[in-house]
C-alpha positions as CSV (number, residue, x, y, z in Angstrom):
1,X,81.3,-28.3,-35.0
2,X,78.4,-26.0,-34.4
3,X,80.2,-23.0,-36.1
4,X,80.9,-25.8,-39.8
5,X,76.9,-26.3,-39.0
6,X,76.0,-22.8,-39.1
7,X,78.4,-22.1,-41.9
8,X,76.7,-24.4,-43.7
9,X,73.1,-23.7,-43.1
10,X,74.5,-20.2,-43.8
11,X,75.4,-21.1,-47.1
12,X,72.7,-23.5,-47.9
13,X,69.5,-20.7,-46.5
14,X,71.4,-18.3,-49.2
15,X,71.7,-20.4,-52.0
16,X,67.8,-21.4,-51.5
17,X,66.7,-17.6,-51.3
18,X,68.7,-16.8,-54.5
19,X,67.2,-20.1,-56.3
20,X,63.9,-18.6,-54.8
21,X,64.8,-14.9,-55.9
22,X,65.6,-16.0,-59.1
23,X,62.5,-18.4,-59.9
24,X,60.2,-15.2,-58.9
25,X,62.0,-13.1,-61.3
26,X,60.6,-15.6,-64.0
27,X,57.3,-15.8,-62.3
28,X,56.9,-12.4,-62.8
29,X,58.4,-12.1,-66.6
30,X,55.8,-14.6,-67.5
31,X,52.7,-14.2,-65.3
32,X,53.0,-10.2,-64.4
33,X,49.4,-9.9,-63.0
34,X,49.4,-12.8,-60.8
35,X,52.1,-11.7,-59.2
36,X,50.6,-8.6,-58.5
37,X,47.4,-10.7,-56.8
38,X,50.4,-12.8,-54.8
39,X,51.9,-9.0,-53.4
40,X,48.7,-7.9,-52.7
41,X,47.6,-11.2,-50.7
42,X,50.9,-11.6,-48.8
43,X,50.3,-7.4,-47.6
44,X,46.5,-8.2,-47.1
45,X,45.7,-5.8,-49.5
46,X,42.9,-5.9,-51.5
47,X,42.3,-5.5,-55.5
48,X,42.1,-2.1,-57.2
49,X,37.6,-2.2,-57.4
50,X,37.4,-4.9,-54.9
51,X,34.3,-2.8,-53.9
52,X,32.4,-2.0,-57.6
53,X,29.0,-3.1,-57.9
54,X,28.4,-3.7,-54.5
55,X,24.2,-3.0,-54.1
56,X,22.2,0.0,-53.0
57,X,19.3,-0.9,-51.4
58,X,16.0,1.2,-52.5
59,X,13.9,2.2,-49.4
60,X,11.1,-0.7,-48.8
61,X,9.0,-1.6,-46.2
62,X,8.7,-5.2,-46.4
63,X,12.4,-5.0,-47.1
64,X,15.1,-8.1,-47.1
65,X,16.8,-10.7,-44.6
66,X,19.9,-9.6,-43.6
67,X,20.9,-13.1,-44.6
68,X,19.3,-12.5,-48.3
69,X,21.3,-9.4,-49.0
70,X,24.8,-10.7,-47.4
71,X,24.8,-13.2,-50.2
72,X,23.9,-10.7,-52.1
73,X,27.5,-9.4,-51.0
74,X,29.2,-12.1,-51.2
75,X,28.6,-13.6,-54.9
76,X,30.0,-9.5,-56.0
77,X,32.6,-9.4,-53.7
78,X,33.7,-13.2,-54.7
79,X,33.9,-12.0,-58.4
80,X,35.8,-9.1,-57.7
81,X,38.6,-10.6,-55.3
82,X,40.3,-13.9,-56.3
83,X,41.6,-15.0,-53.2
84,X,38.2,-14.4,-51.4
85,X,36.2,-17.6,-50.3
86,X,34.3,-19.7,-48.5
87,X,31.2,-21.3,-47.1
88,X,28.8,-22.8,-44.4
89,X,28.8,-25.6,-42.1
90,X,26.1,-27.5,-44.0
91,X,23.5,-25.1,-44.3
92,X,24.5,-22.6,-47.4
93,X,20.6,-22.6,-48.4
94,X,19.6,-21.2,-45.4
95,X,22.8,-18.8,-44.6
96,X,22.5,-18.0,-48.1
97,X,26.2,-18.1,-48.7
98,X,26.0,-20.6,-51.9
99,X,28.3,-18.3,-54.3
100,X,26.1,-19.2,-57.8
101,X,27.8,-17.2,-60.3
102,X,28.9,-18.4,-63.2
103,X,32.4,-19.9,-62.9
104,X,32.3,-20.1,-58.9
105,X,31.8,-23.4,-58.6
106,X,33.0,-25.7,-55.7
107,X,36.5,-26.5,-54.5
108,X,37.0,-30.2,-54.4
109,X,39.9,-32.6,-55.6
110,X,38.8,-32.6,-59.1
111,X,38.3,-28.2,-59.0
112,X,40.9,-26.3,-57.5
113,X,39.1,-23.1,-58.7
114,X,36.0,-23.6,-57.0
115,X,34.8,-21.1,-54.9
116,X,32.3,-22.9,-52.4
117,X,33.7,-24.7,-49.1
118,X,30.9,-27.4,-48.1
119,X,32.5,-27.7,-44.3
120,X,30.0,-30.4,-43.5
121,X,28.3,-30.4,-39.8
122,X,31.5,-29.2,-38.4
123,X,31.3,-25.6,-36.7
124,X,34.7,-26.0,-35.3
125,X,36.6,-27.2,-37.7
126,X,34.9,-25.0,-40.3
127,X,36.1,-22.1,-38.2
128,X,39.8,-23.6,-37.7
129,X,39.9,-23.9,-41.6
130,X,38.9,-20.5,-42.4
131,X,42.0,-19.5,-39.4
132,X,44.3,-21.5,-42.0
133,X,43.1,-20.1,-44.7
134,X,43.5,-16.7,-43.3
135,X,47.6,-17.6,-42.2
136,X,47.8,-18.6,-46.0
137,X,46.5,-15.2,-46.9
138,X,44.0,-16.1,-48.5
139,X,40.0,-14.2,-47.3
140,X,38.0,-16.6,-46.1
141,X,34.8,-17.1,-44.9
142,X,32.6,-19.7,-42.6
143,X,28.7,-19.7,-41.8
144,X,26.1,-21.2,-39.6
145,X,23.3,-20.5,-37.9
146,X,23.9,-18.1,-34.7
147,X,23.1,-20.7,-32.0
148,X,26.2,-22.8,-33.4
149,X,28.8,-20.2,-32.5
150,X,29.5,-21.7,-29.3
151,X,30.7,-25.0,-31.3
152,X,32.9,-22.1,-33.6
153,X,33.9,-20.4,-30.5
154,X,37.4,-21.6,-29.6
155,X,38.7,-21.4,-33.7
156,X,37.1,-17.5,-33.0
157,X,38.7,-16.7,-29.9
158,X,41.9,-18.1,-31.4
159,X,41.6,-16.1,-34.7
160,X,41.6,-13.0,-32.4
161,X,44.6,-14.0,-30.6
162,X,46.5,-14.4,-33.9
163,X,45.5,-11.2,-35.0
164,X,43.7,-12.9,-38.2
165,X,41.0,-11.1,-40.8
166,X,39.1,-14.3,-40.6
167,X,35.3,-13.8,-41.2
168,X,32.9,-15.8,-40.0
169,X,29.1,-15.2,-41.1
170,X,26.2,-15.9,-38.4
171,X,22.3,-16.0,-39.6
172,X,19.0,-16.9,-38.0
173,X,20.0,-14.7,-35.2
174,X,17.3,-13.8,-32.6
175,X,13.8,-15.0,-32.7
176,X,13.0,-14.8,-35.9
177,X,12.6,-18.7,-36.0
178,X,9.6,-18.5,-33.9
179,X,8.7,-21.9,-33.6
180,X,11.8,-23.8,-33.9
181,X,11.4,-22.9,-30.2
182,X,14.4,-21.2,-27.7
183,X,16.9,-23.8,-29.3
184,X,17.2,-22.1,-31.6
185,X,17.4,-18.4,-30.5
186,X,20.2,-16.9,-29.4
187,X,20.3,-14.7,-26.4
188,X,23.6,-14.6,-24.7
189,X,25.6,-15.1,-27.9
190,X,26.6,-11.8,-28.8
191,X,27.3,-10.8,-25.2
192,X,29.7,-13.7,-25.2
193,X,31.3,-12.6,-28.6
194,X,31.6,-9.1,-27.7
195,X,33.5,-10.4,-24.8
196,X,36.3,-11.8,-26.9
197,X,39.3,-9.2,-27.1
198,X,39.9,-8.3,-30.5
199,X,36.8,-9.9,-31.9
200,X,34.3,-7.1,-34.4
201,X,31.1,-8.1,-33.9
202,X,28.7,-6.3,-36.8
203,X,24.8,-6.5,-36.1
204,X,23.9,-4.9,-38.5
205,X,20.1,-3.1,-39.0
206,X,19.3,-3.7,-43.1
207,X,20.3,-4.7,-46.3
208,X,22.4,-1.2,-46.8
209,X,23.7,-1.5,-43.9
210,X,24.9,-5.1,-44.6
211,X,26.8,-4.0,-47.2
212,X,28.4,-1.2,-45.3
213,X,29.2,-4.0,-42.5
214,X,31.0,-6.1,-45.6
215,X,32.9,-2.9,-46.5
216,X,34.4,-2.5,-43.6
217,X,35.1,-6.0,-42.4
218,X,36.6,-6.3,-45.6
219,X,39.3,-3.7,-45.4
220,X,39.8,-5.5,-41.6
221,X,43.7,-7.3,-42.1
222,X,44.9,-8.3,-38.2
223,X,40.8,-9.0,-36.6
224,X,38.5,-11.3,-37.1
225,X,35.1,-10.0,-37.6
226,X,31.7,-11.9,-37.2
227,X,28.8,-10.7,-38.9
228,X,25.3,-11.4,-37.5
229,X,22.2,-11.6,-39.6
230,X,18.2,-11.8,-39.4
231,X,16.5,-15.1,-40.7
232,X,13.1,-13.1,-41.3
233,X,13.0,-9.4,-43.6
234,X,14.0,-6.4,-42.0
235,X,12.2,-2.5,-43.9
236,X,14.8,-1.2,-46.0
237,X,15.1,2.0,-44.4
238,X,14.6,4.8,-46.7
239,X,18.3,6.6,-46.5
240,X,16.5,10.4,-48.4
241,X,14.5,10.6,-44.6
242,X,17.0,9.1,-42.8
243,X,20.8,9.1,-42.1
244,X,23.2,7.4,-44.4
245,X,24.2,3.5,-43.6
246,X,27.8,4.6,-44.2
247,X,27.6,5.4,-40.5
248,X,28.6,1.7,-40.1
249,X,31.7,2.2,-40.4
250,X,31.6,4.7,-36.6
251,X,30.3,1.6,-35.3
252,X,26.9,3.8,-34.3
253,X,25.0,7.0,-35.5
254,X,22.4,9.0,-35.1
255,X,19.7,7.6,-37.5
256,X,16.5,9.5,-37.0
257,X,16.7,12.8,-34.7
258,X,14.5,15.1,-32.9
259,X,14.3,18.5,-35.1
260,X,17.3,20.7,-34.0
261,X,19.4,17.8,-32.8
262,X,18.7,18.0,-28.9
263,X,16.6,14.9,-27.7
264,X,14.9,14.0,-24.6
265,X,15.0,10.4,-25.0
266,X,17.9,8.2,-27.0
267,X,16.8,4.8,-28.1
268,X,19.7,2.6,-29.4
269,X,19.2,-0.6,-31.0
270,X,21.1,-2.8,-33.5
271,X,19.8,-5.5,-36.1
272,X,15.9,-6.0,-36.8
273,X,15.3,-4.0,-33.4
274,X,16.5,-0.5,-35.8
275,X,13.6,-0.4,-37.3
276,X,11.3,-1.1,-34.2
277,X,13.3,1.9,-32.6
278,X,11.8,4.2,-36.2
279,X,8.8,3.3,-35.4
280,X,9.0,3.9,-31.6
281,X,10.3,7.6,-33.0
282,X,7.9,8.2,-35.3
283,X,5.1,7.6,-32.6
284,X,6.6,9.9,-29.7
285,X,7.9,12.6,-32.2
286,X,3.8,12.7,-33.1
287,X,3.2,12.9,-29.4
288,X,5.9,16.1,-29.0
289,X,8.4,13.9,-27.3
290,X,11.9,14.5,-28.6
291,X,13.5,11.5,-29.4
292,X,16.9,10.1,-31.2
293,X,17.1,6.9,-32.6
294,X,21.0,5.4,-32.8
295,X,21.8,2.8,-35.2
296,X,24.4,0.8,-33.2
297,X,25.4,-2.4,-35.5
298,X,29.3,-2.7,-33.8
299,X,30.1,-1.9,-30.0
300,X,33.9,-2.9,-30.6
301,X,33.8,0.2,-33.9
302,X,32.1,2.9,-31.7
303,X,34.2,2.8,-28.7
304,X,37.3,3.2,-31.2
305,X,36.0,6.6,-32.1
306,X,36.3,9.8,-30.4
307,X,35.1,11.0,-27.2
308,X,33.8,13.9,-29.2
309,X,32.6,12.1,-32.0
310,X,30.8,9.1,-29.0
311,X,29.7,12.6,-27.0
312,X,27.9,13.6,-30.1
313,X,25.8,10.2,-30.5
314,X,25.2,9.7,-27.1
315,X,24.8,13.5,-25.4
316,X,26.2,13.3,-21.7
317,X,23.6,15.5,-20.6
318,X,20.6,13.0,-22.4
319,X,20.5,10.5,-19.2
320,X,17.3,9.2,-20.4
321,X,18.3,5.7,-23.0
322,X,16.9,2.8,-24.1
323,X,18.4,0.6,-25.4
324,X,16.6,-2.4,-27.6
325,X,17.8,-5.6,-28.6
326,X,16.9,-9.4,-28.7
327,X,19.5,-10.9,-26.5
328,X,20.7,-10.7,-23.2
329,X,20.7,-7.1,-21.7
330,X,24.5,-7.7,-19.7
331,X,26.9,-4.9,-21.0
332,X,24.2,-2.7,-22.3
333,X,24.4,-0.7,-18.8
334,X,27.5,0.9,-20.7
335,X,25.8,3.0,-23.1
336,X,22.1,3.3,-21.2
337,X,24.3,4.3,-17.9
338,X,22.3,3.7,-14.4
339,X,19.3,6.2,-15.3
340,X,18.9,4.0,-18.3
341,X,16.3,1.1,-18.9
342,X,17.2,-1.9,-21.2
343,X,14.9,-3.9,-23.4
344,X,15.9,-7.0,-23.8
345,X,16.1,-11.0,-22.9
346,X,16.1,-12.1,-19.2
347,X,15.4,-15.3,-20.0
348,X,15.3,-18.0,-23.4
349,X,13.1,-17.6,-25.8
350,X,10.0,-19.4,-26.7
351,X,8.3,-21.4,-29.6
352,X,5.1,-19.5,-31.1
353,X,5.2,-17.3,-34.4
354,X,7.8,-14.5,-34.4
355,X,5.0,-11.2,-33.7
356,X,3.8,-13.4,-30.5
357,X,6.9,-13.7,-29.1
358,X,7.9,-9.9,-30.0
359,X,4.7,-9.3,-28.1
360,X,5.5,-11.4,-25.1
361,X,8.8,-10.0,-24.3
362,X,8.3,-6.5,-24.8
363,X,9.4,-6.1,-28.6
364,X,7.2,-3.7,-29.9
365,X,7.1,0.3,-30.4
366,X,4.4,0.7,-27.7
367,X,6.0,-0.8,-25.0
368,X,8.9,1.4,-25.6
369,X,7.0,4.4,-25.9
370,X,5.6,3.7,-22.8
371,X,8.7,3.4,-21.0
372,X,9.8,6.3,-22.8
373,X,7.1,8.5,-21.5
374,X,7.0,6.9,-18.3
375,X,11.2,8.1,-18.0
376,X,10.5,11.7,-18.8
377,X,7.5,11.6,-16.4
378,X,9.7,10.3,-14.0
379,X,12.4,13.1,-14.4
C-alpha cells in the first residue's frame, strides 16, 4: 500500500514540476525582465545599480540626523530595488522612513504596488512581518524608536536564528530627546542587541557614514542587521581632513590620527559620540598629546576582520583607551582592556535639554581630555 502511495505521489510531484517547468518557460518568453528580478530575489541578489545615486555628504558642522539622512537612503535605494520595502510601527514622521517618491505609494488592499508598510503600534508584529517578508525574499524593512526594541526583540532574535537579511531601523537613540525624560533613552539597548548571535548592529557616526552602514547591510543575505540612529544633528565630518566613511564596512577605523600614526591615547566611540571624540582630538593634539580617534559604528563587522588588520586599529602596545558612548559601558572592557577607562551610562538617563544632560554624565570633550591626561600622567 505504502509503495502504490509513493508511486503515486512520485508521479503526481513530477507531473506538477513539469506543469511548473513548463508555465515558467512562458513566463519568461513573455515577461523576460521580471524573471530576471524573480532569479535575483530567490538568490538574494541584488539589481545591477542597486547602489547609484546613493548621497555624498559635504563636510558641515551643524550637519544632519542620522534619522534625516537614512531616509535619505531609503527613498534611492527603494527606487532602485523593486522588491525593497517597508516601514515604521506608527511613527514614519519621526523615523523618517515615509518613502515619498513619486509612485511609492502605500501597500493596502486597493495598491498592491505601494511601497509603505503602516505596521500600526505593533513592534512585534511589525518585526515578525518583516521576518516573513524576508522568507518570501522579498527586502524588508521595520522602524521605531530605539527604546521599543525590546517589544521587537523576540521577531529579532528569531530573524538571527533563521539566518534572515531582515532589517530593522532604530531612531531617537540615546539622549538626544532630552526632556522626554529616561523613558525614552536607551541605555542598555545596544548591549542587549550586540548580545544576540548573529545579529549586525550598525551605530553609525554621520550622514556618510549612514550610507556606508546601508551599503553594507544591504549586500547582508543570511543576518539580520539593525541600524541605530540619532534623533538630534550630528557635524558632517569633513572626509578631505579625515578618513573615508567607507571604513564602515571594517566595522571600525582609524578616523583622525596622531601625525606618524603612533598614538598615546585611543579614543573609540560610535554614533553622535564620533564627533565629541574629534573634538576631544583636536584639543589634546593642540596640547602635544598624541591621540587616535576610532570610528567604531559595528562591533559584530570589526571582530570579523583580521588580527592584523584589528592590531592596526587598536595597537597592542597603546594600553591607554577610552572608549565613549551613550549607553551602558558592559562589553566595552573588550576593546578598552583593564588599563582602559569607559565613558559611558551607569545609570538611566534624565529629563533636561540634551547639552545638560551631556554635561551631567560626562559627555563632553573636556571631561575626556581630562581623563586622557590624567591616564598618561598616570603611566
Amino acid at each position: 500500500m505504502y509503495q502504490h502511495f509513493e508511486r503515486g505521489m512520485g508521479a503526481r510531484g513530477a507531473a506538477a514540476r513539469q506543469e511548473w517547468t513548463e508555465m515558467l518557460d512562458r513566463y519568461k518568453a513573455s515577461y523576460p525582465e521580471l524573471v530576471v528580478e524573480i532569479d535575483h530575489m530567490q538568490r538574494r541578489l541584488l539589481p545591477a545599480g542597486w547602489d547609484k545615486n546613493l548621497p555624498v555628504f559635504p563636510a558641515y558642522a551643524k550637519g544632519m540626523a542620522g534619522r534625516e539622512a537614512s531616509g535619505k537612503v531609503l527613498n534611492i535605494l527603494a527606487q532602485n530595488i523593486p522588491w525593497f520595502l517597508g516601514g515604521s510601527a506608527d511613527l514614519g514622521p519621526s523615523n523618517k522612513t515615509l518613502l515619498t517618491y513619486p509612485g511609492a505609494g502605500d501597500f493596502q488592499a486597493d495598491n498592491l504596488h505601494g511601497k509603505n508598510l503602516h505596521y500600526g503600534i505593533r513592534e512585534h508584529a511589525m518585526a515578525a512581518t518583516v521576518n516573513g517578508l524576508s522568507l518570501s525574499k522579498i527586502r524588508a524593512f521595520g522602524a521605531t524608536f530605539f527604546i521599543f526594541s525590546d517589544y521587537a526583540r523576540p521577531a529579532m532574535r528569531l530573524a538571527a536564528l533563521m539566518e534572515l537579511p531582515a532589517i530593522f531601523v532604530f531612531t531617537h537613540d540615546a539622549m538626544g530627546d532630552g526632556e522626554d525624560g529616561p523613558t525614552h533613552q536607551p541605555v542598555e539597548h545596544l548591549a542587549s542587541l550586540r548580545a544576540i548571535p548573529g545579529l549586525v548592529t550598525l551605530r553609525p557616526a554621520d550622514a556618510n557614514e549612514v550610507v556606508e552602514a546601508y551599503r553594507y547591510i544591504m549586500q547582508l543575505r543570511h543576518e539580520p542587521a539593525v541600524l541605530v540612529l540619532s534623533r538630534q544633528p550630528l557635524p558632517t565630518l569633513d572626509r578631505g581632513k579625515y578618513a573615508a566613511a567607507s571604513g564602515v564596512a571594517q566595522g571600525a577605523y582609524v578616523l583622525a590620527d596622531a601625525p606618524g600614526g603612533a598614538p598615546e591615547v585611543i579614543l573609540i566611540a560610535s554614533g553622535s559620540e564620533v564627533s565629541l571624540a574629534v573634538h576631544a582630538h583636536e584639543t589634546l593634539s593642540a596640547a602635544g598629546v598624541r591621540s587616535r580617534v576610532v570610528s567604531m559604528p559595528s562591533w559584530e563587522i570589526f571582530d570579523r576582520q583580521s588580527q592584523e588588520y584589528r592590531d592596526r586599529v587598536l595597537p597592542p602596545g597603546v594600553t591607554a583607551r577610552i572608549s565613549i558612548e551613550q549607553a551602558s559601558t558592559f562589553g566595552w572592557e573588550r576593546y578598552v582592556g583593564s588599563a582602559g577607562r569607559m565613558v559611558g551610562m551607569k545609570t538611566f538617563g534624565a529629563s533636561a535639554p540634551l547639552k545638560e544632560l551631556q554635561t551631567r554624565f560626562g559627555f563632553e570633550p573636556d571631561a575626556v581630555c581630562a581623563i586622557a591626561k590624567q591616564m598618561l600622567t598616570k603611566g
